[in-house]
C-alpha positions in Angstrom: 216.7 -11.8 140.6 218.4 -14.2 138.4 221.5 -12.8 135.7 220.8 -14.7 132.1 223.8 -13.9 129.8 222.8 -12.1 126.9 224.5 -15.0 124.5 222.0 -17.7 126.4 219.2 -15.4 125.5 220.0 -15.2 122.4 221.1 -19.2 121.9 217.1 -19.4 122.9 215.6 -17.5 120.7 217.6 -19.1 117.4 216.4 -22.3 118.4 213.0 -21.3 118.8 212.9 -19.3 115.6 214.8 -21.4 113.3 214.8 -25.0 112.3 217.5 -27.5 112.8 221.2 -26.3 112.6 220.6 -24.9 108.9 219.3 -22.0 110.5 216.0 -21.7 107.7 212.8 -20.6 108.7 210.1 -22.5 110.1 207.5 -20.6 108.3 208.4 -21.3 104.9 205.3 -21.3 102.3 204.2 -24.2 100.7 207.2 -26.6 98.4 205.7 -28.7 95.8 208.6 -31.8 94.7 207.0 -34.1 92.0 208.6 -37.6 92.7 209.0 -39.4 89.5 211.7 -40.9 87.4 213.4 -37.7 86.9 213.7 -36.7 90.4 216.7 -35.6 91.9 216.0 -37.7 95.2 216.8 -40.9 92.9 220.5 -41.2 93.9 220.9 -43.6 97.2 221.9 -41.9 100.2 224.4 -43.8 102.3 222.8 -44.5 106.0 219.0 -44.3 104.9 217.2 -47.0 106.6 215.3 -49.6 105.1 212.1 -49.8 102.9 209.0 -48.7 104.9 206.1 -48.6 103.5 203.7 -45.4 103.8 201.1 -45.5 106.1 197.3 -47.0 104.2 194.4 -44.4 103.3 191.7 -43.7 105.8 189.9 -46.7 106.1 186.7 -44.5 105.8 187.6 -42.9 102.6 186.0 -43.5 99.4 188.5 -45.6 96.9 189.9 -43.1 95.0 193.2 -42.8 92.9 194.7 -40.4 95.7 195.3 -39.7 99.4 196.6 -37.7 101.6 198.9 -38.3 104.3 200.2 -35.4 106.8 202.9 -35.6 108.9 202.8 -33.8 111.6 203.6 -33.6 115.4 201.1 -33.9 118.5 202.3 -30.7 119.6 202.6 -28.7 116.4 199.7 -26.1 116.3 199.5 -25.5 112.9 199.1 -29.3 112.1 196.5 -29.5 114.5 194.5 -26.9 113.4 195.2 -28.1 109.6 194.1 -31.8 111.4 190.7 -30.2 112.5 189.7 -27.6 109.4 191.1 -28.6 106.5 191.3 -32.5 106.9 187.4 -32.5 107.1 187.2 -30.7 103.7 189.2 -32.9 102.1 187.3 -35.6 103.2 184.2 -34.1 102.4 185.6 -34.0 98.3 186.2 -37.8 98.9 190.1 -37.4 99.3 191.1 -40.0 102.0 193.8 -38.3 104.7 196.3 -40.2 106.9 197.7 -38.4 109.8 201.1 -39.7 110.7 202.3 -38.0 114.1 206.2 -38.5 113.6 206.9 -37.8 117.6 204.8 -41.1 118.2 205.8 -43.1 115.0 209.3 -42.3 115.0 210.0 -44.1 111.4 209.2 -41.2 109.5 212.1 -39.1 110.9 214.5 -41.6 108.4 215.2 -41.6 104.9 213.4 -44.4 103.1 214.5 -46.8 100.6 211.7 -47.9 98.2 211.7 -48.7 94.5 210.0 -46.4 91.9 207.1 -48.8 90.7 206.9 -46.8 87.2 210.5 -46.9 86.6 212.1 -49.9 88.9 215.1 -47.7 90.6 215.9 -47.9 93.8 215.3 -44.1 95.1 215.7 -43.1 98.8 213.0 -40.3 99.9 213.6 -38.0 102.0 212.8 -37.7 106.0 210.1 -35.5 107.1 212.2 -32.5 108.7 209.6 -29.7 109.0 205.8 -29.7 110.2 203.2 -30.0 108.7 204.4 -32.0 105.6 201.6 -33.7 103.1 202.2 -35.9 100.4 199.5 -36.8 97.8 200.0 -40.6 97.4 198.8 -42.9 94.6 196.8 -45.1 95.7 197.6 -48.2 94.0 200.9 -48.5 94.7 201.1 -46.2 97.6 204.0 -44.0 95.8 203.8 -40.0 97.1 203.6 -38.0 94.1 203.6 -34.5 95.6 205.1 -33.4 98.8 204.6 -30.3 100.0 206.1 -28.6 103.3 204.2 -26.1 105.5 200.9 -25.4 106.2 198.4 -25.3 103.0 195.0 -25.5 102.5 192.2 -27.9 101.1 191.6 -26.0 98.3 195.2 -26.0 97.3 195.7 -29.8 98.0 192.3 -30.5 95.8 193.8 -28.6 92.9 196.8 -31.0 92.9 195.3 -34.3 93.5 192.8 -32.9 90.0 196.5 -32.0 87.9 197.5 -35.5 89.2 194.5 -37.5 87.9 195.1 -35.0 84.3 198.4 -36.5 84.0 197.6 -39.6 84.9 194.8 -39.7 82.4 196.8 -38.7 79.5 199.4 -41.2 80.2 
């Protein structure tokens, strides 16, 4: 029988439990961040890498003012369940969905430099650090409003795209 040290155990079970070295929970509920003019992610971080753009809709989705992209991993369970129940309700309300699996597309693991198309700053957004992230993007520019992190539902995600199109209607 092999001896494991009891601080190797342990060393294990951080890393499985927590995410990167910040030690937060993987599990966190859902974060909405409204990316506008206003929005503390507007200062330029030093080492971001270029512009990238975000992935287009679903090229079977209906054209609507909104999408959905998800970012996700091919081996995260929760994004592929999300992948195979909730994406399909989504699609059903005409919402189009992207699915971006960062452990093949590795860009997405960067900050990005883009410019605000409402406001004309520079901003940098932030990498995708936890799975299953979504962003609600506008279609017309491709600019993520929303961003939320951790697993959520249709329902929710339907809600938000409909306060979206209110607030872009009273503009």
């Amino acid at each position: 029988m092999v001896s494991v040290p009891w601080w190797c155990v342990l060393w294990l079970c951080l890393l499985v439990c927590f995410d990167d070295w910040t030690f937060k929970v993987r599990r966190q509920p859902a974060v909405v961040q409204l990316l506008d003019s206003s929005s503390a992610m507007s200062d330029v971080v030093p080492g971001a890498s270029p512009s990238v753009e975000l992935p287009p809709p679903a090229a079977s989705s209906p054209a609507k003012d909104f999408y959905v992209v998800m970012y996700g991993s091919s081996t995260c369970g929760p994004c592929r369940n999300w992948e195979t129940t909730q994406a399909p309700l989504l699609k059903k309300a005409g919402i189009g969905v992207t699915v971006v699996h960062c452990d093949r597309d590795l860009q997405w693991l960067k900050d990005r430099r883009v410019t605000n198309p409402d406001t004309g700053q520079k901003v940098v957004l932030s990498r995708v650090t936890r799975y299953p992230t979504f962003e609600i993007v506008r279609r017309r520019d491709s600019w993520p409003m929303r961003r939320f992190v951790g697993s959520t539902t249709a329902d929710a995600m339907l809600r938000q795209v409909e306060q979206l199109r209110g607030l872009a209607s009273s503009r």
